[in-house]
Biopython code that builds the backbone (N, CA, C, O; Angstrom):
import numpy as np
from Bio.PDB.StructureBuilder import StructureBuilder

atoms = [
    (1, "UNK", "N", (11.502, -16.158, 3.786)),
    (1, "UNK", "CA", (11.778, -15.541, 2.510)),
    (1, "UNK", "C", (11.369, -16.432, 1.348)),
    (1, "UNK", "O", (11.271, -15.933, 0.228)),
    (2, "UNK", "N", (11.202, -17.310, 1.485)),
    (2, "UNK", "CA", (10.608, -18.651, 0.817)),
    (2, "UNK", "C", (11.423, -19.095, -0.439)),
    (2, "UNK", "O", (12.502, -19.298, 0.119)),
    (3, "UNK", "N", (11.627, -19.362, -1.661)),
    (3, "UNK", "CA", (12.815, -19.940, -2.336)),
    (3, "UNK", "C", (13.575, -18.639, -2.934)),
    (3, "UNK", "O", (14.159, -18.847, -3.997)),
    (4, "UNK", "N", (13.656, -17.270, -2.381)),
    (4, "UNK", "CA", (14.447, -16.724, -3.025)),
    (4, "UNK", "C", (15.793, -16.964, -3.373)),
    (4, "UNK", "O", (16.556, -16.927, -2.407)),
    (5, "UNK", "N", (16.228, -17.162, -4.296)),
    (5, "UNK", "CA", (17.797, -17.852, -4.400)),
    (5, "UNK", "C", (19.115, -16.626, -3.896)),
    (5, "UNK", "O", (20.315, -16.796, -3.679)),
    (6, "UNK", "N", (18.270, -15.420, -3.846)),
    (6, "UNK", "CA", (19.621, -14.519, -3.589)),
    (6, "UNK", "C", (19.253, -13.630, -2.278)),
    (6, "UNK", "O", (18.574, -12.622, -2.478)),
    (7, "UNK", "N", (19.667, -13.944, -0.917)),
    (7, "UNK", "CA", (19.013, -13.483, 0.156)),
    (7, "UNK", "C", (19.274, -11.421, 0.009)),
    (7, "UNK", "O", (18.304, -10.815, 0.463)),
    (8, "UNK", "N", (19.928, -10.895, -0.308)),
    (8, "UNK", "CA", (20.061, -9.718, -0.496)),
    (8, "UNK", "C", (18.864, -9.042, -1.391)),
    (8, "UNK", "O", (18.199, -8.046, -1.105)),
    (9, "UNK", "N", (18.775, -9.945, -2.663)),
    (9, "UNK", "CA", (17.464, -9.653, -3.450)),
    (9, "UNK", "C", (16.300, -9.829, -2.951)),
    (9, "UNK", "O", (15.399, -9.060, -3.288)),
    (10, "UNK", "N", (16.058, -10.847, -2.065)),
    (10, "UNK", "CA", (14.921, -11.201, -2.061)),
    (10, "UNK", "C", (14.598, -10.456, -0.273)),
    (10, "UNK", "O", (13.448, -10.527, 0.158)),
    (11, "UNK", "N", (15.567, -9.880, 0.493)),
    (11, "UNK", "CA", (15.472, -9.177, 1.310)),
    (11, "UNK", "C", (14.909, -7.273, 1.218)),
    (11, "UNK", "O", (14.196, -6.476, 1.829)),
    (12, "UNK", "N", (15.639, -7.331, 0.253)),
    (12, "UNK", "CA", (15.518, -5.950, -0.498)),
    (12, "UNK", "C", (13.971, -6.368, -1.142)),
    (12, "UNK", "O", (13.180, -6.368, -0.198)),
    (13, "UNK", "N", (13.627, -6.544, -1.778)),
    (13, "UNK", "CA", (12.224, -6.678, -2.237)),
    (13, "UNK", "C", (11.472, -7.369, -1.270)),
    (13, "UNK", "O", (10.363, -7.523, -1.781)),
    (14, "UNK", "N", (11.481, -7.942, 0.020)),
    (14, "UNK", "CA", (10.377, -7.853, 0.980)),
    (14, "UNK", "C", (10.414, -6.934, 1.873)),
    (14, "UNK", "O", (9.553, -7.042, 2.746)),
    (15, "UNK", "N", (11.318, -5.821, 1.973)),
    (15, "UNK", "CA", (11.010, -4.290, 2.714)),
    (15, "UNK", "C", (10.902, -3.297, 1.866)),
    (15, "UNK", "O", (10.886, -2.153, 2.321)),
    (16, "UNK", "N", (10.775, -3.589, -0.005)),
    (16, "UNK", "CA", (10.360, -2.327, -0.153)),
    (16, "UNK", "C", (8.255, -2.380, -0.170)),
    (16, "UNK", "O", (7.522, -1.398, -0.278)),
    (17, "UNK", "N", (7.872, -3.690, -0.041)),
    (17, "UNK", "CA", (6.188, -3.489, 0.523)),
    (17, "UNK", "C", (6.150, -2.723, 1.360)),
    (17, "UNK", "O", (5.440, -1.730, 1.204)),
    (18, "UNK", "N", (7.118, -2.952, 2.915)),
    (18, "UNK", "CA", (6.784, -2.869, 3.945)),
    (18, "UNK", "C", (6.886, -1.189, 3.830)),
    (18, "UNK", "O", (5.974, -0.369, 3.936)),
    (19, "UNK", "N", (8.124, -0.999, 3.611)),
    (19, "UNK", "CA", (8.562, 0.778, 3.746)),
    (19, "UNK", "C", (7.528, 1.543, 2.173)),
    (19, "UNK", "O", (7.514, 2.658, 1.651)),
    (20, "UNK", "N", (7.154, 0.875, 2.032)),
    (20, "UNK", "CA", (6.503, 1.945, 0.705)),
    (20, "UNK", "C", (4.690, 1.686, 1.254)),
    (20, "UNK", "O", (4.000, 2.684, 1.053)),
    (21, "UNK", "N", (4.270, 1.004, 1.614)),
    (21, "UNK", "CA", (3.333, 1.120, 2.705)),
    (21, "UNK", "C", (3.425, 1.676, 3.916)),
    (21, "UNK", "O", (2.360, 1.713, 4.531)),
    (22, "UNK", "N", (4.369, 2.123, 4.454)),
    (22, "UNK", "CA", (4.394, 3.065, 5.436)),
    (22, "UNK", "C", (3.932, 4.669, 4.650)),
    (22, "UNK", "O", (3.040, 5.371, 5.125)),
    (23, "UNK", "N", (4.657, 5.019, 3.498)),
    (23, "UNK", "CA", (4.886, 5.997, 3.117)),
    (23, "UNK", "C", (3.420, 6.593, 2.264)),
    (23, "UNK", "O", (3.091, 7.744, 1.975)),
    (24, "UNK", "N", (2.887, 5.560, 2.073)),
    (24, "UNK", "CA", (1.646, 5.280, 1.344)),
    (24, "UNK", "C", (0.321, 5.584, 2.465)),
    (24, "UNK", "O", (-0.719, 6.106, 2.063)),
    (25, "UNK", "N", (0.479, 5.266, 3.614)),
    (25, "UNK", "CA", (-0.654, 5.422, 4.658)),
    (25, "UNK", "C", (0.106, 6.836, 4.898)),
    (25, "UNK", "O", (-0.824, 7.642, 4.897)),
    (26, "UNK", "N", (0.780, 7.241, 5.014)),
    (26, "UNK", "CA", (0.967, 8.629, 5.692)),
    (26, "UNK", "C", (0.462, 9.671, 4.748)),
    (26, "UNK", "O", (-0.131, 10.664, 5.171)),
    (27, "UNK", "N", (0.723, 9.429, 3.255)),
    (27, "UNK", "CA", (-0.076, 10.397, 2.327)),
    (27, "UNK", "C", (-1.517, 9.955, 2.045)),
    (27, "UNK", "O", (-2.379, 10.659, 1.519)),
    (28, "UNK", "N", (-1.631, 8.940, 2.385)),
    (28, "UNK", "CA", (-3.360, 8.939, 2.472)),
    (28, "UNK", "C", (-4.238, 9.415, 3.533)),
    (28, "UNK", "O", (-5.398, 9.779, 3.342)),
    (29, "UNK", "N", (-3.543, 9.397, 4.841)),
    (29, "UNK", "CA", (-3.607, 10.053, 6.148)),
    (29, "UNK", "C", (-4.349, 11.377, 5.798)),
    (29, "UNK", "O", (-5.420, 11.932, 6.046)),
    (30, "UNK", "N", (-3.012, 11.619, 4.966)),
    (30, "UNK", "CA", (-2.664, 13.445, 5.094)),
    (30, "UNK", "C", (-3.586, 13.535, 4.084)),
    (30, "UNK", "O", (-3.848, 14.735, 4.168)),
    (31, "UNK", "N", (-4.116, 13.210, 3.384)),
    (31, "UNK", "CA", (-5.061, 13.476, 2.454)),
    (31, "UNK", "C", (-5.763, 13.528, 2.999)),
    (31, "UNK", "O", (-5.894, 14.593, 3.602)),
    (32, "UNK", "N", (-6.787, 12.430, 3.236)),
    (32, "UNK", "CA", (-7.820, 12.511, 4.022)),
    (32, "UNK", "C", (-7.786, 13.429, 5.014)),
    (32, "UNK", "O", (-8.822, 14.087, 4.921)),
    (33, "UNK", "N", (-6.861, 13.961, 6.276)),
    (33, "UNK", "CA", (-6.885, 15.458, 7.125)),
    (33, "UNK", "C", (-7.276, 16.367, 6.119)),
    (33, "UNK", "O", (-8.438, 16.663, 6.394)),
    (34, "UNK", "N", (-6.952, 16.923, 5.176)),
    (34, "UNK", "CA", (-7.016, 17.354, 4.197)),
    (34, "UNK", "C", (-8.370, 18.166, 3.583)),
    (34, "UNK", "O", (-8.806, 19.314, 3.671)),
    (35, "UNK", "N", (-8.785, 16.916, 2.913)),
    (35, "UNK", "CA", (-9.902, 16.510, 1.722)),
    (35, "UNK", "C", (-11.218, 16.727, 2.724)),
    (35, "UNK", "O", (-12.078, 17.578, 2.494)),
    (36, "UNK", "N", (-11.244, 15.744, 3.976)),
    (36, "UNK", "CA", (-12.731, 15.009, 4.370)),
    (36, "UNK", "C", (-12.955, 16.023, 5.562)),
    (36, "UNK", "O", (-11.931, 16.208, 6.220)),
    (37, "UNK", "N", (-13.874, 16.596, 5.909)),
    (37, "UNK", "CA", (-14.606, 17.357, 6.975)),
    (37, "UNK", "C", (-14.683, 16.798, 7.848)),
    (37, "UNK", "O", (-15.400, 15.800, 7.772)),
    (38, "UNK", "N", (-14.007, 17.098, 9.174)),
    (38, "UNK", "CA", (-14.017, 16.411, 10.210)),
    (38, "UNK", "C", (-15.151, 15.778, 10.866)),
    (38, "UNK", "O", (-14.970, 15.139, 11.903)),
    (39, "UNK", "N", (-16.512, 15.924, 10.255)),
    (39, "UNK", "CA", (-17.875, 15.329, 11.015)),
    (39, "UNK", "C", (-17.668, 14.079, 10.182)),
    (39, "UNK", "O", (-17.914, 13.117, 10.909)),
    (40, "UNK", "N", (-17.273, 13.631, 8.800)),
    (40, "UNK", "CA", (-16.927, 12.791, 8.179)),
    (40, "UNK", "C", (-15.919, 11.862, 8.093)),
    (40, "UNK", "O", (-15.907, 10.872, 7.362)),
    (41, "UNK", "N", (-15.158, 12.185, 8.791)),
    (41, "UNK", "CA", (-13.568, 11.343, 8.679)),
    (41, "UNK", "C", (-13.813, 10.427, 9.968)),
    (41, "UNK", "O", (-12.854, 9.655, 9.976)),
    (42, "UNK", "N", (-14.545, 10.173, 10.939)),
    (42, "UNK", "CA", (-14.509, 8.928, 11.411)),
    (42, "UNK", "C", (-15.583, 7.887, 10.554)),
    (42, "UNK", "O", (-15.386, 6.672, 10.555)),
    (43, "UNK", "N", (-16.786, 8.535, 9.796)),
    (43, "UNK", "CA", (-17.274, 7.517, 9.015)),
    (43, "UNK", "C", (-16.253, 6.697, 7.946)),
    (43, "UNK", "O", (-16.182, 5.529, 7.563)),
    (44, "UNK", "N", (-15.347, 8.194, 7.615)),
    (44, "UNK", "CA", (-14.611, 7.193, 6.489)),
    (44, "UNK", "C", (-13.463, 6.373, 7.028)),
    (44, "UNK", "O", (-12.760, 5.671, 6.301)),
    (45, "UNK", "N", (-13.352, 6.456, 7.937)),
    (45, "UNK", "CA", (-12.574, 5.530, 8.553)),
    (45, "UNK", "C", (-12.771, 4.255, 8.896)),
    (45, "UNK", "O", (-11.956, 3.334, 8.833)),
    (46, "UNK", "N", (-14.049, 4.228, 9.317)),
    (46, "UNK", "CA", (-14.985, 2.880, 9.298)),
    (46, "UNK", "C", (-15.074, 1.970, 8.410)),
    (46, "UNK", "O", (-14.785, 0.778, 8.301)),
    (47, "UNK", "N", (-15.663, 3.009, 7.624)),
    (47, "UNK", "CA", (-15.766, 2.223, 6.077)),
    (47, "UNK", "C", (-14.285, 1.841, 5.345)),
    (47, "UNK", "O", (-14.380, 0.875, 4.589)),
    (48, "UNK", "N", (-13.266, 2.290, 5.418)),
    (48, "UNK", "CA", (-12.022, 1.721, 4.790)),
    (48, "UNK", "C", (-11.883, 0.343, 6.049)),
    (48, "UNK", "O", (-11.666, -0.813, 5.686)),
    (49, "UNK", "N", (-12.035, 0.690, 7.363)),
    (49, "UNK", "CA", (-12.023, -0.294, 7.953)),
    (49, "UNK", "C", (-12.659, -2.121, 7.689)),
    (49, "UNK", "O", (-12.238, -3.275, 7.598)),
    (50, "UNK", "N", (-14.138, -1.186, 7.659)),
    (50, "UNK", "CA", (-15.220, -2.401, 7.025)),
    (50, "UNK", "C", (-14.593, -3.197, 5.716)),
    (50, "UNK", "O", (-14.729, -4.417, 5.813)),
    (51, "UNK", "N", (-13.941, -2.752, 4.526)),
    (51, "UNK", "CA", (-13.737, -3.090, 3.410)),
    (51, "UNK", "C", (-12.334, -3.987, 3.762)),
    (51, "UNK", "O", (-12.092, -5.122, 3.351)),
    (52, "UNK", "N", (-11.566, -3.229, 4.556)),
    (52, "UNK", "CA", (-10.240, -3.504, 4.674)),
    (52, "UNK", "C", (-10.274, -5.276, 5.164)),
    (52, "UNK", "O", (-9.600, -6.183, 4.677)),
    (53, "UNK", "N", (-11.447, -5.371, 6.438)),
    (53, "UNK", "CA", (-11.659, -6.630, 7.334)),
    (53, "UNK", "C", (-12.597, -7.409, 5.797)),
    (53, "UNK", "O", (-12.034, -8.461, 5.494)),
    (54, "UNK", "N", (-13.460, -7.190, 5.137)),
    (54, "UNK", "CA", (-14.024, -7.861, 4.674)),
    (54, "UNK", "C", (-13.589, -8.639, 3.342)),
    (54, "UNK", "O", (-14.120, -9.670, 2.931)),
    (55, "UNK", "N", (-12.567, -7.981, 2.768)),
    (55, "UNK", "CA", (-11.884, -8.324, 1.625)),
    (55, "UNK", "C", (-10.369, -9.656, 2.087)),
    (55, "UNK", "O", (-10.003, -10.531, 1.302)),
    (56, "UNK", "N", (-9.885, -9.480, 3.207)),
    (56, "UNK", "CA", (-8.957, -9.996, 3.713)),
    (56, "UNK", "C", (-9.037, -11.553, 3.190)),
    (56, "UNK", "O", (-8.230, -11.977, 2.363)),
    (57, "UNK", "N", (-10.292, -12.526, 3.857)),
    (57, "UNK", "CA", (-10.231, -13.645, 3.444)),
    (57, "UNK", "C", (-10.494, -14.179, 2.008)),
    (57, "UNK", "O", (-10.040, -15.269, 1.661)),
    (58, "UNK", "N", (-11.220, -13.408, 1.192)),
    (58, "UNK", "CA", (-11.274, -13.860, -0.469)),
    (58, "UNK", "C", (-10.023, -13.503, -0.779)),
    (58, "UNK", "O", (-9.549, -14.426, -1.441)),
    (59, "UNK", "N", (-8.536, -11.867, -0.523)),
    (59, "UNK", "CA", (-7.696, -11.959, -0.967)),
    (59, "UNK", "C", (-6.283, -13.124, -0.669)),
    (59, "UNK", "O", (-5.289, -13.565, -1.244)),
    (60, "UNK", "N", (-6.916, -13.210, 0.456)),
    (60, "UNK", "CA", (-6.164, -14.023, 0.695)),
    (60, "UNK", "C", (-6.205, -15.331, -0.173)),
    (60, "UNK", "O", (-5.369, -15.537, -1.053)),
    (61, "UNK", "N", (-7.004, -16.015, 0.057)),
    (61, "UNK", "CA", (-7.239, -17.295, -1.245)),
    (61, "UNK", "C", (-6.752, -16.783, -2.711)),
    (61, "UNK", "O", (-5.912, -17.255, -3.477)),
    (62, "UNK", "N", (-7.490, -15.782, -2.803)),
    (62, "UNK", "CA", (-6.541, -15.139, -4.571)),
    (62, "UNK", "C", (-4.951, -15.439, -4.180)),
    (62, "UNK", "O", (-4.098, -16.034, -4.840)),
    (63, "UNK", "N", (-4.896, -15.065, -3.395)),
    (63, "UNK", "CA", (-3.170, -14.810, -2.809)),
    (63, "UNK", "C", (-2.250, -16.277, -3.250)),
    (63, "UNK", "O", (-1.264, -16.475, -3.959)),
    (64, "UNK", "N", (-3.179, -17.174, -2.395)),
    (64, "UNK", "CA", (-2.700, -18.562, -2.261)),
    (64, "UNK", "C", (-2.571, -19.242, -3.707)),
    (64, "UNK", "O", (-1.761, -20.032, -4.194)),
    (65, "UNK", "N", (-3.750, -18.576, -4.198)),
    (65, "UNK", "CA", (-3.932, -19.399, -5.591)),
    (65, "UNK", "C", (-2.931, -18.524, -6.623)),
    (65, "UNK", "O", (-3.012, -18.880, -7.798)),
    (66, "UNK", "N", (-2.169, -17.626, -6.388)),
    (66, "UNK", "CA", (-1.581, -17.035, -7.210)),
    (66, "UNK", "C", (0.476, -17.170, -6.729)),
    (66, "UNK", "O", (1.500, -16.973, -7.385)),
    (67, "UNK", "N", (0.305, -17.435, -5.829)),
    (67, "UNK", "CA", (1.221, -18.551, -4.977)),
    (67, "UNK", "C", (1.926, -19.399, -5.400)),
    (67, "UNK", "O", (3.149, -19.465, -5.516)),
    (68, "UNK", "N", (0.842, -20.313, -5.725)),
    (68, "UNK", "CA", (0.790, -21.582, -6.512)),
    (68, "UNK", "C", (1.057, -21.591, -7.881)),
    (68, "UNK", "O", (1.779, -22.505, -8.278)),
    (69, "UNK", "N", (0.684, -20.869, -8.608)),
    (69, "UNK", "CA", (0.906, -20.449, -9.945)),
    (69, "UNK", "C", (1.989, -19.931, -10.506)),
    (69, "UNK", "O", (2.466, -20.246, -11.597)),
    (70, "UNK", "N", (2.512, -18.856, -9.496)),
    (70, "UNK", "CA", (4.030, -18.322, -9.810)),
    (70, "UNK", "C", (5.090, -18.566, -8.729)),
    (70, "UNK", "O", (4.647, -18.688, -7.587)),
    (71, "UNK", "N", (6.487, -18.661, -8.906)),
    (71, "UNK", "CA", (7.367, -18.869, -7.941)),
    (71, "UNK", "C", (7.393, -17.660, -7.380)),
    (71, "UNK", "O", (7.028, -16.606, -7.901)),
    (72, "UNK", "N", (7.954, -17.871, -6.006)),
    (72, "UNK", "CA", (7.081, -16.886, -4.943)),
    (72, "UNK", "C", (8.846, -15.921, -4.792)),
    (72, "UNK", "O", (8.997, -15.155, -3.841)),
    (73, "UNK", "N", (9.532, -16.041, -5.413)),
    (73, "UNK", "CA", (10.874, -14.823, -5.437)),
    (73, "UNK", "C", (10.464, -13.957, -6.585)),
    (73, "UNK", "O", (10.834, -12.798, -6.771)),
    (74, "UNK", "N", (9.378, -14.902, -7.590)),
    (74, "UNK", "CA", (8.567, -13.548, -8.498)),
    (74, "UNK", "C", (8.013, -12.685, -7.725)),
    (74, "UNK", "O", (8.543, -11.588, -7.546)),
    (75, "UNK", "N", (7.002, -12.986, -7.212)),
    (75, "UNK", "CA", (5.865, -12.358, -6.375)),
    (75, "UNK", "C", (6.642, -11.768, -5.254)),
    (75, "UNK", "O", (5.983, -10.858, -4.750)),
    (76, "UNK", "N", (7.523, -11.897, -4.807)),
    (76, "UNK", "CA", (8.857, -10.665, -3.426)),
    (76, "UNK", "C", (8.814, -9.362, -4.488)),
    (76, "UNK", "O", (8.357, -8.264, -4.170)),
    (77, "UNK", "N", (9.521, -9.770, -6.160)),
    (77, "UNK", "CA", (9.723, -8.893, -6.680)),
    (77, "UNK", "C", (8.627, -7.908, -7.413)),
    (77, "UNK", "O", (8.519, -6.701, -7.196)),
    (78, "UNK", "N", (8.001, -8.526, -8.139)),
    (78, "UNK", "CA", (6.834, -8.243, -8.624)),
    (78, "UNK", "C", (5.947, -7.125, -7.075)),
    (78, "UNK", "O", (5.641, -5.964, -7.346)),
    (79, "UNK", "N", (5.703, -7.588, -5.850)),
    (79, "UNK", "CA", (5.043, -6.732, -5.286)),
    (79, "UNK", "C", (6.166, -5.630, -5.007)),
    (79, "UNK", "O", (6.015, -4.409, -5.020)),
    (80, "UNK", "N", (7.427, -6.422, -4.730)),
    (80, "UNK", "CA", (8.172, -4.326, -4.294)),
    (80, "UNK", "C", (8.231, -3.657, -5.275)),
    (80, "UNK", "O", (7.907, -2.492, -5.046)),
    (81, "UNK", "N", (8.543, -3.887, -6.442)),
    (81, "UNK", "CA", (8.633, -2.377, -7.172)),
    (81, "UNK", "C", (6.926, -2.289, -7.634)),
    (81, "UNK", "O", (6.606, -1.158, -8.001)),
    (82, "UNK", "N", (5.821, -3.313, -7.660)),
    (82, "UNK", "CA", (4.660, -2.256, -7.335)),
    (82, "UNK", "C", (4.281, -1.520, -6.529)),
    (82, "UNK", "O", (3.885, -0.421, -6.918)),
    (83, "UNK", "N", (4.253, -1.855, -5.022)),
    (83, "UNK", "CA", (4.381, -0.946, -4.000)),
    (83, "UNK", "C", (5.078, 0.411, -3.870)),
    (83, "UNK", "O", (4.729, 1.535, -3.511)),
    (84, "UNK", "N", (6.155, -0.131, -4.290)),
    (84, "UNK", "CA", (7.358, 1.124, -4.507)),
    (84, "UNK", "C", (6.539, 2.120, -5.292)),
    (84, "UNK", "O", (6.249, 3.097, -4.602)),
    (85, "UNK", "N", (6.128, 2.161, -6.396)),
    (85, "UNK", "CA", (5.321, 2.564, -7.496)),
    (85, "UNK", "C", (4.175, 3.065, -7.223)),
    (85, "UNK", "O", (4.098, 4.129, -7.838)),
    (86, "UNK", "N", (3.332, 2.894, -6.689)),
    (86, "UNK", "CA", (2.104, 2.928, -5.838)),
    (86, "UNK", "C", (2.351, 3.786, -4.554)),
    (86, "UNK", "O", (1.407, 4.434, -4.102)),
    (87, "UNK", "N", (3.537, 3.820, -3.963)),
    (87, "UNK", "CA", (3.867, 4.682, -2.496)),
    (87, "UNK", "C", (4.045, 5.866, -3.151)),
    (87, "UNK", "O", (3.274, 6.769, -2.828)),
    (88, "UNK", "N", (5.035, 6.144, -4.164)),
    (88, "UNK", "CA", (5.878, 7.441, -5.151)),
    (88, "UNK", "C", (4.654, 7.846, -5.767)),
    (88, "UNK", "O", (4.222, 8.844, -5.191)),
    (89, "UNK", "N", (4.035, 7.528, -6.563)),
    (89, "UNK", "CA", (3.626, 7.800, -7.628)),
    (89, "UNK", "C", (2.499, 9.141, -6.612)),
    (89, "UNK", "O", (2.327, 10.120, -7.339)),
    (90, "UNK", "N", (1.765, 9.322, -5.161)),
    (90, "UNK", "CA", (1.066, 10.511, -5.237)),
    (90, "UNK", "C", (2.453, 11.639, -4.662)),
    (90, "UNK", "O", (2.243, 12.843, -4.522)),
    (91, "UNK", "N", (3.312, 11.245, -4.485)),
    (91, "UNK", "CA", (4.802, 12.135, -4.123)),
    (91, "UNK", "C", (5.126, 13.119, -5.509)),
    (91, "UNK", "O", (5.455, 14.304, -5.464)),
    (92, "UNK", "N", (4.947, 12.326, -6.685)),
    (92, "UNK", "CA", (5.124, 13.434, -7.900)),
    (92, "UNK", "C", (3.834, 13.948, -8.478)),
    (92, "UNK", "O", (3.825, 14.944, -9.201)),
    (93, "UNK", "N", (2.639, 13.214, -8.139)),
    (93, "UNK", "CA", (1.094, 13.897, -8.623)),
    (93, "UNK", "C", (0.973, 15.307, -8.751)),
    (93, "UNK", "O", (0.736, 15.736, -7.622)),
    (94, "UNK", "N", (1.017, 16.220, -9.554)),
    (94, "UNK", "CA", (0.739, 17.409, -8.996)),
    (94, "UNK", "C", (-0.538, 17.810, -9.002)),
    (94, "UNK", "O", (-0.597, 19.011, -8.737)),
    (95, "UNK", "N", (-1.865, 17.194, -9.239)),
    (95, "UNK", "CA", (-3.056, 17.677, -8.148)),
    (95, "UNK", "C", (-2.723, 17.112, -6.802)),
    (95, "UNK", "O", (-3.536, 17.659, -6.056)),
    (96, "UNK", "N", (-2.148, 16.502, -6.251)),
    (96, "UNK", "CA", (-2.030, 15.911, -5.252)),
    (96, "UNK", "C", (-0.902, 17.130, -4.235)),
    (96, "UNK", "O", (-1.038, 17.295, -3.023)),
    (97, "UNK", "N", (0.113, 17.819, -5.068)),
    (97, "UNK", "CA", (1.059, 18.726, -4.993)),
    (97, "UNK", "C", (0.615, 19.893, -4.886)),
    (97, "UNK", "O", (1.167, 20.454, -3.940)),
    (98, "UNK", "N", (-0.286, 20.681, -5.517)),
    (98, "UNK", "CA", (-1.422, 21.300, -5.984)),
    (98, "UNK", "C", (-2.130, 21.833, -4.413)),
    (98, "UNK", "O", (-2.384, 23.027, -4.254)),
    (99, "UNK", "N", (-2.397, 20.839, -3.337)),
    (99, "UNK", "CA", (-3.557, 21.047, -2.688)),
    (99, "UNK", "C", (-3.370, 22.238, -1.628)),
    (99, "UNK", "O", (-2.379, 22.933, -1.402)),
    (100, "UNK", "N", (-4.587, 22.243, -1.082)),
    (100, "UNK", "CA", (-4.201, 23.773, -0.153)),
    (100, "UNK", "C", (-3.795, 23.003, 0.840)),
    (100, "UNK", "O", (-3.927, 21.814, 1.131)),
    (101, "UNK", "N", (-2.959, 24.484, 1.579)),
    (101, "UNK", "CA", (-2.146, 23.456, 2.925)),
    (101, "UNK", "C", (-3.025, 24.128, 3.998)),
    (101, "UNK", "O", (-3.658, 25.183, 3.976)),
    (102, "UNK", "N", (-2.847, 23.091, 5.036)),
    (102, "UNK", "CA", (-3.353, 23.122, 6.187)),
    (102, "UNK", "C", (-3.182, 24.327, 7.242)),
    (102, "UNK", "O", (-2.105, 24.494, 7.813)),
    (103, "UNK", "N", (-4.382, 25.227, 7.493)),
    (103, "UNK", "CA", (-4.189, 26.684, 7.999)),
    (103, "UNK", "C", (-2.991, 26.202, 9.413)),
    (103, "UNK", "O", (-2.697, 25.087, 9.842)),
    (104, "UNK", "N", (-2.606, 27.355, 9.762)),
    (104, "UNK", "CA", (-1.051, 27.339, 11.199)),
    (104, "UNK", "C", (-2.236, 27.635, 12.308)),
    (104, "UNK", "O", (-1.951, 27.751, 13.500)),
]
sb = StructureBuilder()
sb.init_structure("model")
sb.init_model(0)
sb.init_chain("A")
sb.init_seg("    ")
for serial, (resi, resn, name, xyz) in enumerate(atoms, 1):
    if name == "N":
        sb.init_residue(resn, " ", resi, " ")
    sb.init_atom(name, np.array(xyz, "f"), 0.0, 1.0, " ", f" {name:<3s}", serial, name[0])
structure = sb.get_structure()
């Protein structure tokens, strides 16, 4: 948990990344079922793949170097309620609300 001074706080803000990234891949999922034509959705899968593996080690160093810069019970907090924010925010979208649903 690294110097969070209040283990409840700083517990609570390292599962709301985790659970608001769950909630976040399932509406991007469902989008993509959605949106992308099935002859297409394993390319785009690739390609989020490709980006996903290739970005990892430069963010990571950003990561470290931003680490270093701020105390890291900021950065617990600072990422859960962005995440949080970022998971919700296509839950109230209404083009996102809007879309056609998936034939039975």
């Amino acid at each position: 948990m690294g110097l969070a001074t209040n283990i409840w706080f700083g517990t609570l803000f390292f599962m709301m990344p985790t659970a608001s990234s769950v909630i976040l891949n399932i509406t991007f999922s469902s989008l993509l079922i959605l949106e992308i034509e099935d002859q297409y959705r394993g390319r785009l899968f690739s390609l989020i793949s490709l980006f996903s593996v290739f970005l990892m080690p430069p963010l990571a160093i950003i990561g470290g170097i931003i680490a270093d810069l701020f105390a890291v019970q900021h950065l617990f907090y600072f990422t859960g309620i962005y995440m949080t924010v970022i998971a919700l925010y296509p839950l109230i979208d209404k083009d996102i609300k809007n879309l056609a649903k998936l034939p039975s």
